[in-house]
Each structure stands twice: as C-alpha cells, then as structure tokens.
N, C-alpha and C positions, 0 to 999 in steps of 0.2 A: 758382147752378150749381156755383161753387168747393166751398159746402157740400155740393150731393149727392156731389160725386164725391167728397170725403173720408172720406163714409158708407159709399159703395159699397167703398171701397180698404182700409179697418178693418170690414167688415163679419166678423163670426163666421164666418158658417156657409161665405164662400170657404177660410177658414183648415182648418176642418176637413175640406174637400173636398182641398185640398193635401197636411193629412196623411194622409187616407185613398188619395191618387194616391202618394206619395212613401216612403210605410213603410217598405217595403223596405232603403231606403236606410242608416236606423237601423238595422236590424239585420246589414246589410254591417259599417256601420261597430263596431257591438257582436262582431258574430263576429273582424275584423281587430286591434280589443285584445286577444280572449282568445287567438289567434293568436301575436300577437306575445309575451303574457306568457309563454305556455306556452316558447317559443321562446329568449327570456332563462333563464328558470327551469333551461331543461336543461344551456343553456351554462356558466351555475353552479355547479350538481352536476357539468358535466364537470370545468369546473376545478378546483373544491375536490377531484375524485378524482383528478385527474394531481399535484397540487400535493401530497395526502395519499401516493402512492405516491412520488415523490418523494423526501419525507419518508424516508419509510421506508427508501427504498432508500440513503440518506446518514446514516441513521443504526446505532449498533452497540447491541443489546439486550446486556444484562448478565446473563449467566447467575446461577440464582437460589444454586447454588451454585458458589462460589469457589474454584478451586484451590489448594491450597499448595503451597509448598515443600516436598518430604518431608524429615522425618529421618534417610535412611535413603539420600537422596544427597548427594553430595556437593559443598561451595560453600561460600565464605565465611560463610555466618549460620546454617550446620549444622555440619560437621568435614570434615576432608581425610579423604579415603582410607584406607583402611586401609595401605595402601603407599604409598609416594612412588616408587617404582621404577619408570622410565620417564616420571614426570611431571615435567611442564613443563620440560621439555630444550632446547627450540627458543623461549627468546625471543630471541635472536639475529633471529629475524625479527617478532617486533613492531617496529612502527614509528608513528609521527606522535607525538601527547600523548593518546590516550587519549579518551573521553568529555568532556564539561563537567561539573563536578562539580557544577554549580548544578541540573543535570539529573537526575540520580542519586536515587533517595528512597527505595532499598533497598541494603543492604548498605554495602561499600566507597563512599568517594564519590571517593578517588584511583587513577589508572590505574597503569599500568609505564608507567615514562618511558626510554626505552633511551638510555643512556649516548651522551652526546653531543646529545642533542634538547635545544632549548630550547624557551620560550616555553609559552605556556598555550594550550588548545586554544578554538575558537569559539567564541562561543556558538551553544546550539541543538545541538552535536554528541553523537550518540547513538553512539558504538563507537568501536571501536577499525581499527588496519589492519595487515595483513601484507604487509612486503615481497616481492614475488614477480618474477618475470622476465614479459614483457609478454605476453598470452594462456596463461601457466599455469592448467595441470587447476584447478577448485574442487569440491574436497569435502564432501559436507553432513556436517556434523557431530554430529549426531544423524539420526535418523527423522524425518522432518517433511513436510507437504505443503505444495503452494503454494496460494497462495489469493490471489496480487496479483501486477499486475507493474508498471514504469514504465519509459519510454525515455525518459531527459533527453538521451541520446548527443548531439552537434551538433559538428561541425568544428572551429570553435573556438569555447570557451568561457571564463566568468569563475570564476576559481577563490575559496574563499570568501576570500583574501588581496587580492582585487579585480584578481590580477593576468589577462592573457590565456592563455590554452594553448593549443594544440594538437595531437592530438587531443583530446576532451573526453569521453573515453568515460564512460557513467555508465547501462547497464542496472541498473534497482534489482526485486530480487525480493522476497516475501512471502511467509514458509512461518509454517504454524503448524505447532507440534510435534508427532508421533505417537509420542512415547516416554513410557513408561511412568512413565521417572525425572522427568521434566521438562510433566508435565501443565497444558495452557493457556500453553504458554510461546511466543511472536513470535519470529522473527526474519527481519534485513533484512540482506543481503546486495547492495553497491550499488558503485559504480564499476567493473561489469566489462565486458570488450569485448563479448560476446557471453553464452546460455546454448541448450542444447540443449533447452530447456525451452522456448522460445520459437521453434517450429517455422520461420515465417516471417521471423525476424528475419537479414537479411541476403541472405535468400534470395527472399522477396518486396520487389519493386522500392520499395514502399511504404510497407514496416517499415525504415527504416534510421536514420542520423542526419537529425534533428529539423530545425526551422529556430532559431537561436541567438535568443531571446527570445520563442516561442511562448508561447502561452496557451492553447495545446487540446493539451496535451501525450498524448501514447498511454499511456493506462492504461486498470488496470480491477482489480477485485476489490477484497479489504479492504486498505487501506491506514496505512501508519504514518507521521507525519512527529512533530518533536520533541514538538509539544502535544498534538496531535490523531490521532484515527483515525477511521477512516468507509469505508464499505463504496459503493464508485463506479458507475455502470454505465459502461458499456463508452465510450471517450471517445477525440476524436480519430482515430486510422485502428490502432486495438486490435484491428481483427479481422486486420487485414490481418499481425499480428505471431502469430497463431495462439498463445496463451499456453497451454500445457496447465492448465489450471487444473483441482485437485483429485488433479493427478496427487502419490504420493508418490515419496519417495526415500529410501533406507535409506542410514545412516551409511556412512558412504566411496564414495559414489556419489555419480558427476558431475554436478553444477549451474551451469555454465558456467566463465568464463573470465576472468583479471583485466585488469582494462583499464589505460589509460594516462592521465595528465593530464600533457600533453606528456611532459619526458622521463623523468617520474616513471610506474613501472608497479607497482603495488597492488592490494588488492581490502579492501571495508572490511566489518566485518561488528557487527550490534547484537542486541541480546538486551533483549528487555522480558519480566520475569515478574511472574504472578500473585500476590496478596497481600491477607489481609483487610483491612490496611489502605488511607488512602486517600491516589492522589495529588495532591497539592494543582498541581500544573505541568497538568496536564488540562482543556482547555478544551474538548475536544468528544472523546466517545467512552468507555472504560470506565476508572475510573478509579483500579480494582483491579490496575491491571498499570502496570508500574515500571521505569523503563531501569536497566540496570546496569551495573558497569564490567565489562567481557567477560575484562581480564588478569587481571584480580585477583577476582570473584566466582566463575569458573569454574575448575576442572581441566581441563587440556590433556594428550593422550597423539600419539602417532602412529600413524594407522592402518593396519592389514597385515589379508590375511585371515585372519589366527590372532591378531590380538591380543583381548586377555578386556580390556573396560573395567570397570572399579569402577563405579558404583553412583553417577552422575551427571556422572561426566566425560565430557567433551565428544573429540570428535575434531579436532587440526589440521586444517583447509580445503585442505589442501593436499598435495603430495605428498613425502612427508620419508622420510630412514631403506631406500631402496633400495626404497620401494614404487612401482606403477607403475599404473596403468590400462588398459586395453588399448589397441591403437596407433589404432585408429580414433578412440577417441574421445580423444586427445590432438588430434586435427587443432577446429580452432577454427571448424570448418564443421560440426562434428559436430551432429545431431537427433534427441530421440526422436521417435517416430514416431506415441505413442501416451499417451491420456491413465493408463494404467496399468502 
C-alpha cells in the first residue's frame, strides 16, 4: 500500500496538471522582475543625471581663449601711466600687510606695507585693505558685474588671529570685470557691513547675520576662495538675501559698505587676473587666472565725475578728494531696486 501511494504522489501526469492549473503564477512572477528591473534602471539614470548636473553646476569651464593683460594698460608687468599726476596719492589708507606672497603667481609678489604695520600677512590671504570709517560709501573700481555673493556676517566671530570680535561683519561680493582695459579680470570685495546690491540683506528678517560656525552658509553664484573657484547654486536662505546677480556697475558707483571686525572698520578688496600662463596654487577651477598684489600690481587715482583715468588704472573704493555720492545712498540701508 506504502508503495502505491508513492506512485501515485511522484506520479508525472499530476505534475503536469499543476502546472497547467498554476501557469499564471510564473508569469506574475516573470512580469514583477521586469517590473522591478525597469524601476532600478530609471532611478539610476535619475541619479547619474542629478549627480552629472551637479557636477556641472560646481564646476568652471575654461574659456577656449585666454585673456591677457593688455600692453596698452597700465600695471606692474606692462608700464605706469603715461602721467603720475594724481596717482597713488592716498596710501595713507592702505592698511593690514597685503596679500600672502606664497599666493601671488603674477606680477609683484610684495604688498605696501604702511609704515608702522608689522608682521607678515596669513596664509591663504588674497588682497589687500583700506582703512575707512565704519559703514563708509564703497566704490567699484572699475566696470564690473557681480556674479557671486556670500554672508559670513555673524555677531561675533573668530578673526584669522584666532582672536574673538565683535561685530564680525563680512558680506563677500563677486564681480567679474566689464572693462575693456581689464578683460576676464575677478574681483572680491569682502568684510563689508552691508551692499545695495543685495536687495534683502538687512531688510529681510532672514538675510542677516549668520549663526557663528554654520555650514550652510548663504551664497550663491561663481565663487572665489584662495585655491579654488566654482560656480555654487543658490545655498542656504540666498534667496531670501535677493542678490542682484548680473547686475553691473560702472566705475565710481556704489557697491556697498565697509564693515567692522570689532573695533577695527575696513573693507578688503582682491584682484585675480587672466594669464596664459598656469597657476600651480589651483586646486579646482581655472587655472589661468592669478591673485595679485592690489598695491603694488595696480595704479590708483581718485574718483570725481570729471576725472579722465589712463588706460588701466583702477579707481579708489572709496570716497577721497572732496567727492561725494548722493545723500541717499550714503545711508547704509541704501538698495538698488533693480537687476540693471
């Protein structure tokens, strides 16, 4: 009896009655793999496209041609001016030590050290600074537009001497240059209290000083730090600071205001230019463009609305020589209103 019932329980043809009742089943299970594969597949391509835009959007292409420096302005590693009259009158307000000369890979690699300064400057420090009184006018100094901004501002902060401050102003801007003389040339303008340039800053509750050790700091657009540059999206509460970005500003036109690290008041300002050669300190971004020393590579004049610059020099930041701005926009609440 054990034996027939083991016949009957192995027998073939139940076997194929089950899979003829069950089929189906198989192919539930055949459709829910390709299902699932299709489903992996796409999340993959999603990823590899956010991760590729990403990419992109942090990093800087290199134009296929290179700027120079013309012959034809004026700067350390071409000639002065054709006149010296009226130039460089005011180093009376340079201040700090200059650039780091380790940083330097064009031109001069020493700043103006104003009589009386000791000590050698940071490392990592890309300009120079002018002493000014606390919320003084800032001047663009050539044509330039912005293209970046950053709020490091925070109540009190660590100055690079490791000591505390308070206030710890530090609005940092990003203009690229729109002058003829100075093609493809950066500059960063950083420690100041405020800029009109940044619609919201001060004015929306949101845009103000930071939290002191944050790591989502408010920025956004192309950015400059000592090694690196890279082009950011919008980070942190960057909308809420309303940055005109794209807007320009013509030479002696206001771009904010110099801030305070405690009860020191300055405004610092850097110059990266273009060059076929390469810079070896560049660890991410183009490595065609070059910190310089801002005292010593550039010519300085003071700006009025009749003054005639030569032919690469730069304008004081500031307001020197009985010039003035209009009264509105001396107030440190001042905004433009528009990106153009």
């Amino acid at each position: 009896m054990e034996l027939d019932n083991n016949r009957e329980i192995n027998d073939p043809s139940d076997k194929k009655s089950m899979l003829r009742k069950y089929w189906w089943i198989g192919l539930v299970l055949i459709a829910i793999i390709i299902v699932v594969f299709f489903v992996v597949l796409g999340a993959t391509k999603k990823a590899n496209r956010e991760q590729g835009q990403k990419s992109q959007q942090n990093t800087v292409s290199v134009p296929k041609s290179i700027p120079t420096v013309l012959t034809t302005s004026a700067s350390a590693i071409t000639s002065p001016p054709p006149s010296m009259e009226g130039i460089n009158t005011h180093t009376e307000l340079y201040g700090g030590t200059g650039a780091d000369p380790n940083l330097i890979t064009l031109g001069p690699t020493d700043g103006f050290n104003p009589k009386g300064k000791k000590g050698a400057p940071y490392s990592g420090k890309r300009g120079m600074e002018f002493e000014l009184g606390s919320k003084s006018p800032l001047l663009a100094p050539l044509d330039m537009t912005l293209v970046g901004f950053q709020n490091n501002s925070v109540r009190e902060g660590t100055g690079a001497d490791g000591k505390t401050y308070s206030p710890f102003n530090d609005i940092v801007l990003y203009f690229e240059s729109a002058s003829s003389d100075w093609p493809g040339m950066f500059i960063v303008a950083y420690h100041l209290y405020s800029s009109p340039l940044l619609s919201g800053h001060y004015q929306n509750t949101e845009c103000g000083d930071v939290e002191a050790g944050s790591k989502n700091t408010p920025a956004e657009g192309h950015l400059f730090f000592p090694y690196d540059d890279y082009i950011a999206p919008s980070q942190g509460n960057a909308e809420a600071c309303q940055a005109l970005i794209g807007r320009t500003v013509k030479r002696g036109e206001l771009i904010g205001y110099a801030g305070n690290v405690g009860n020191h008041s300055f405004a610092s300002f850097c110059f990266k230019v273009p060059d076929k050669s390469i810079n070896p300190t560049v660890k991410q971004g183009n490595r065609n463009l070059h910190w310089v020393q801002p005292a010593s590579f550039f010519y300085w004049k003071s700006y009025s609305l009749n003054a005639i610059f030569p032919l690469g020099v730069l304008a004081y930041p500031f307001e020197i020589d009985g010039y003035q701005l209009p009264a509105e926009q001396r107030d440190a609440n001042f905004k433009y209103t528009s990106t153009k």
